[in-house]
C-alpha positions, 0 to 999 in steps of 0.5 A: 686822446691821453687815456689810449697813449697811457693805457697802452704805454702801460701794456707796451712800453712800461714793461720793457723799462721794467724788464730792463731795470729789474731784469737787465740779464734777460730782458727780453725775455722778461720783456715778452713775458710782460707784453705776453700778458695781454693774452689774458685779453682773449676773455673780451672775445666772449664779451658783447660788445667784444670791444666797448672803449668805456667799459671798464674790464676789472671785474668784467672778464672772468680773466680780470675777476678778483678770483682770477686775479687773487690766482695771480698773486699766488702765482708769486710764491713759487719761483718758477712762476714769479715773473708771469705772476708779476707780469699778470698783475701789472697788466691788471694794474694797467687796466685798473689805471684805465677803469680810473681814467674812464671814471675820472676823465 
């Protein structure tokens, strides 16, 4: 019952705290950009099946693999793309957290 309240406070609520400290001008912005990534999800529609809630989706979907996520910490570099960089890693975190919790629970 404690993982799914963690797992999506990381996704949903955790972003906006830190859209507010680290963003506080345009932290809504920074706040949807944050949420926004969840959009890197939509790989699970081509798993089957497409929700399984002990499957770990680190190295699993090609959006959660160590390419795709080695594409996002190169995101950093340039300014323009910062923010959804950050963003992308914080929801791969939030997932990796989740791996753990499935191992260790």
């Amino acid at each position: 019952m404690l993982r799914p309240i963690i797992h999506y406070g990381l996704h949903f609520l955790v972003p906006v705290a830190i859209a507010l400290l680290f963003y506080p001008k345009y932290w809504k912005k920074a706040s949807l950009i944050f949420i926004g990534a969840i959009i890197i999800d939509m790989d699970h529609l081509l798993a089957q099946p497409i929700f399984d809630p002990n499957r770990c989706s680190i190295r699993f979907h090609f959006l959660h693999s160590i390419p795709a996520i080695i594409g996002y910490f190169i995101l950093l570099f340039p300014k323009k793309t910062r923010l959804i960089a950050i963003a992308l890693l914080w929801h791969i975190f939030t997932d990796a957290v989740d791996c753990w919790m499935i191992n260790n629970i």
